[in-house]
C-alpha positions as CSV (number, residue, x, y, z in Angstrom):
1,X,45.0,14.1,-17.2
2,X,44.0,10.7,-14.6
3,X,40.4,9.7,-16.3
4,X,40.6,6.2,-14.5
5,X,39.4,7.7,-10.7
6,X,36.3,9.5,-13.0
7,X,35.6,6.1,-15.3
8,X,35.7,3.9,-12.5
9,X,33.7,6.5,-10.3
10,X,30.8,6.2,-13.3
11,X,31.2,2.2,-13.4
12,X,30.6,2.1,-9.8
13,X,27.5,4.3,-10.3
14,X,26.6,2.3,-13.2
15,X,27.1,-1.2,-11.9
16,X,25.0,-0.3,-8.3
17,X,21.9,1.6,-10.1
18,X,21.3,0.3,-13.1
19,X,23.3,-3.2,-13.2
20,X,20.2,-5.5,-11.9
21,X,19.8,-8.7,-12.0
22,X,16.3,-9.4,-13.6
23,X,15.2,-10.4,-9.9
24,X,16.4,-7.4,-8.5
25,X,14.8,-5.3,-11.3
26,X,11.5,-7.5,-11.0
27,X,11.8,-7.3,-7.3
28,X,12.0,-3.4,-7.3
29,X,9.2,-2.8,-9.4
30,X,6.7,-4.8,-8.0
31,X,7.3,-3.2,-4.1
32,X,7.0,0.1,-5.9
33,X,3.8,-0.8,-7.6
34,X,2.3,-2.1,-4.4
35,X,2.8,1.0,-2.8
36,X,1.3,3.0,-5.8
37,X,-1.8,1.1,-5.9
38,X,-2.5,1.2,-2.1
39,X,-1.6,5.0,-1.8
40,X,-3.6,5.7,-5.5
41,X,-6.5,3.3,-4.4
42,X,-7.1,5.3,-0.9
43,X,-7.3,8.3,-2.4
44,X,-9.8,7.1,-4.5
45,X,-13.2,6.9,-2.2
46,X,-13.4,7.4,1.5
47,X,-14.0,4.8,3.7
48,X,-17.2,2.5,3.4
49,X,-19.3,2.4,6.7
50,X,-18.3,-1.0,8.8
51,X,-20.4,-4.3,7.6
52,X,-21.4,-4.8,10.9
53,X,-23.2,-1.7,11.1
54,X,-27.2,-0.9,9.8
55,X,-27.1,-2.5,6.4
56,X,-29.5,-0.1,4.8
57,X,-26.1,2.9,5.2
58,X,-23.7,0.4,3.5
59,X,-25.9,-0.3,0.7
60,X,-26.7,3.4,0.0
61,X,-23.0,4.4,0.3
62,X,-22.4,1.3,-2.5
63,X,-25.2,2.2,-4.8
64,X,-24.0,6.1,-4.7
65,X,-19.7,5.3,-5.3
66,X,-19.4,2.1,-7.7
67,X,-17.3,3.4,-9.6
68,X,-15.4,4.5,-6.8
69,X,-15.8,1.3,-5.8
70,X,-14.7,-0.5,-8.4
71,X,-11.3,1.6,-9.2
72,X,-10.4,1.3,-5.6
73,X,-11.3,-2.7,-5.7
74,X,-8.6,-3.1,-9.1
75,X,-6.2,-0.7,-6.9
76,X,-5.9,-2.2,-3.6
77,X,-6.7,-5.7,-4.6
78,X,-6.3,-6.3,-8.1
79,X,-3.2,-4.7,-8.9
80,X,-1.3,-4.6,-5.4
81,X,-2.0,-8.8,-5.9
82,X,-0.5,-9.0,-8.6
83,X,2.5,-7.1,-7.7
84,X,2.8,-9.4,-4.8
85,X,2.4,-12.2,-6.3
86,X,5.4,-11.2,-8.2
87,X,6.9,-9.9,-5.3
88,X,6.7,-13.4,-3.9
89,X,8.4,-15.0,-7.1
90,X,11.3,-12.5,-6.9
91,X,12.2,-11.9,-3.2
92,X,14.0,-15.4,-3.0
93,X,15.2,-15.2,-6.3
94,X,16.8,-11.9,-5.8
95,X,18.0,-12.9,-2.2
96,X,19.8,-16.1,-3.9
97,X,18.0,-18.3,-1.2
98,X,16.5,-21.5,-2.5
99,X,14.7,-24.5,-0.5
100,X,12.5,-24.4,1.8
101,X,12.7,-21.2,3.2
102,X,11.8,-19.9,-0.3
103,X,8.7,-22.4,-1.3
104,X,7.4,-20.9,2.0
105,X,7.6,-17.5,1.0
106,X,6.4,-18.3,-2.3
107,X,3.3,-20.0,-0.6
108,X,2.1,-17.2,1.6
109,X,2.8,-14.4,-0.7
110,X,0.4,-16.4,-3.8
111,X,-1.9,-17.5,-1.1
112,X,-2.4,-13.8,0.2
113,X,-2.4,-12.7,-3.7
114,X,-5.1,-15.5,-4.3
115,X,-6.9,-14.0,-1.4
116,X,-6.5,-10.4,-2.6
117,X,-8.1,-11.4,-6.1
118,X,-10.9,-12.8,-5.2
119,X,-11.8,-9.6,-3.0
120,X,-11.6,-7.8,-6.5
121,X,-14.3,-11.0,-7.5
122,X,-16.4,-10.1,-4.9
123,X,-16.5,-6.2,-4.9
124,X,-17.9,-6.5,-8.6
125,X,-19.9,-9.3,-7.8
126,X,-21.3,-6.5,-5.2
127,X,-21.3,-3.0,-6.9
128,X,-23.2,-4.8,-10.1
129,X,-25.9,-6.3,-8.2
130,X,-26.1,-3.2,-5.9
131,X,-29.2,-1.4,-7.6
132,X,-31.5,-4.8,-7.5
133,X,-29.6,-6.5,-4.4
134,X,-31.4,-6.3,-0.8
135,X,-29.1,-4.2,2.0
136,X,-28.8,-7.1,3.7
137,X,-27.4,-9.1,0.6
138,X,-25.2,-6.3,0.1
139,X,-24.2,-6.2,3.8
140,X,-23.4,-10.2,3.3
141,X,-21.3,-9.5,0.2
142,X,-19.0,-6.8,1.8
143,X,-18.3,-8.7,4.7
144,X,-17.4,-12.2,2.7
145,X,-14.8,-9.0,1.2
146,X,-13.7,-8.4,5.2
147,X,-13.3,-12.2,5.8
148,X,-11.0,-12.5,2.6
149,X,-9.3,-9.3,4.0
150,X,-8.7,-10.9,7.5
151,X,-7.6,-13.8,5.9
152,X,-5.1,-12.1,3.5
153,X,-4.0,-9.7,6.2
154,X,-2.9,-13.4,8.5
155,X,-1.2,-14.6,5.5
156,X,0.4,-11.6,5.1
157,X,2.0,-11.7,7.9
158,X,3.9,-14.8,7.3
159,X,4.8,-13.5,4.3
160,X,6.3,-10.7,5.6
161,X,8.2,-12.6,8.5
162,X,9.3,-15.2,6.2
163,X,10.3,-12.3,3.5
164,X,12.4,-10.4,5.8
165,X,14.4,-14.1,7.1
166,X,15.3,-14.0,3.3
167,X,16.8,-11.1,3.6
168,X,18.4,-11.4,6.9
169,X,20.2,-14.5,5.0
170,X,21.5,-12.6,2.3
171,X,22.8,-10.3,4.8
172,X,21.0,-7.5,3.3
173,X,18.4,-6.4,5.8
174,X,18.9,-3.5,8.5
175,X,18.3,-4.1,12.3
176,X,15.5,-1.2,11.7
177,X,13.5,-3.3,9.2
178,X,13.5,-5.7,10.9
179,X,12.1,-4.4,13.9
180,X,9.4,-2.8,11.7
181,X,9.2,-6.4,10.2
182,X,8.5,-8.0,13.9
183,X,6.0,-4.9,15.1
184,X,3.9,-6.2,11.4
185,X,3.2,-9.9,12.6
186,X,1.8,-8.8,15.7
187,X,-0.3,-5.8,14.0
188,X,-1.3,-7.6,11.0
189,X,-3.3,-10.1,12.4
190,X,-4.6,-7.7,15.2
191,X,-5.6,-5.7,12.6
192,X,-7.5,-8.6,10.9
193,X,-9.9,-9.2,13.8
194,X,-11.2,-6.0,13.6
195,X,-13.3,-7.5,10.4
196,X,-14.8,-10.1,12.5
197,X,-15.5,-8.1,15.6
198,X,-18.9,-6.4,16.0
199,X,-18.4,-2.8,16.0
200,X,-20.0,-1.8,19.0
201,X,-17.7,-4.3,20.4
202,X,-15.4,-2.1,23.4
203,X,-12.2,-3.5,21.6
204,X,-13.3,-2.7,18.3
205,X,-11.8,0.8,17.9
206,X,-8.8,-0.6,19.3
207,X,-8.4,-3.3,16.8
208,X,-9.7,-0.5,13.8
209,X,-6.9,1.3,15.0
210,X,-4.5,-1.1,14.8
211,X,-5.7,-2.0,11.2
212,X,-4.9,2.0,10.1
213,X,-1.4,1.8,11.6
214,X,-0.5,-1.3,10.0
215,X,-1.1,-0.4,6.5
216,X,1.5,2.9,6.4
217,X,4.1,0.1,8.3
218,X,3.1,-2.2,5.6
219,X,4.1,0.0,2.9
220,X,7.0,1.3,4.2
221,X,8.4,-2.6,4.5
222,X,7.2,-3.5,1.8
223,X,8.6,-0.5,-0.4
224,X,12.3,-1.0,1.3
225,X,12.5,-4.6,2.0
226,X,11.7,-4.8,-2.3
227,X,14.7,-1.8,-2.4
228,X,16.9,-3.6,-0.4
229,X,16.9,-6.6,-1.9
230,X,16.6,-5.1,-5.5
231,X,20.6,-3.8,-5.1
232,X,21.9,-7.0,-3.4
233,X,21.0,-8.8,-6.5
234,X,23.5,-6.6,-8.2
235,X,25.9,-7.3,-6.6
């Protein structure tokens, strides 16, 4: 009876799924968790009205979900920075790029994870005060929150470019991702203005519609660009 075909069959299996390097592993788990907080922290509370709308409906729709609030705050800010703050440790690490290319990854995905905290910082700092707090203090909280998120949404996108050049150099990325990869620098920051701009502006449903499409492209990078990487590093 041949065994070798069947043993080497199971190393191959072995060695590709479950033979990581550290980075890979690390690199894996963190775009999963990402993904799992945005998806778990949207399904949390529907959306808030825009800050640029009558402060007196944002302040009632704060005072009646905090701890909606909150959850969704540690969700899509809290935990989705930290994993990519990680994310930004791993991605060069797992690509076996080094040097400049890397510190500039590195960069953008801390300063975008920075960003991403301090929204959680803010969202407390709003949902605590919220029963004492004026509507148009808590109309001035939640858009500092929309600055930080136009801010972290332009960071992002170098993060994203600069992640996917990583990959592209470990020969490792698909021509598909990176077209996704190329349509994200041009959304995410389109997507960012829609913070800033008032919303009875006549681009403003365009931009807010540019901001919803981003964040499913976002994920889906994100989630296989991490994959991706996660088995080169085994190899």
């Amino acid at each position: 009876m041949n065994v070798s075909a069947p043993s080497a069959l199971a190393a191959r299996v072995t060695r590709s799924g479950f033979a990581v390097s550290p980075a890979g592993r690390w690199t894996s788990v963190a775009g999963a968790v990402y993904v799992a907080a945005w998806i778990g922290g949207l399904l949390v509370v529907p959306s808030a009205p825009s800050a640029t709308g009558p402060a007196g409906v944002l302040h009632d729709f704060y005072a009646a979900h905090v701890p909606a609030i909150v959850l969704q705050a540690l969700l899509v800010h809290g935990v989705a920075g930290i994993a990519l703050a990680v994310l930004a440790w791993t991605l060069p690490r797992a690509a076996g790029v080094t040097g400049r290319p890397a510190v500039l990854v590195r960069a953008s995905g801390w300063a975008a994870a920075a960003v991403s905290l301090a929204q959680v910082g803010l969202t407390l700092v709003t949902t605590v005060g919220v029963n004492t707090a004026t509507p148009a203090t808590t109309r001035d909280l939640v858009h500092a929150v929309d600055v930080a998120d136009a801010v972290k949404l332009v960071l992002l996108a170098g993060f994203v470019a600069g992640a996917t050049a990583l990959a592209a150099r470990a020969g490792v990325v698909r021509r598909w991702l990176r077209v996704v990869a190329a349509v994200l620098v041009v959304l995410l920051p389109l997507g960012a203005a829609s913070f800033l701009v008032p919303s009875t502006s006549v681009i403003s449903g365009l931009l807010s519609l540019l901001l919803v499409v981003s964040l499913p492209v976002l994920l889906v990078w994100a989630c296989a660009n991490a994959y991706q990487l996660g088995r080169h590093s085994a190899r």
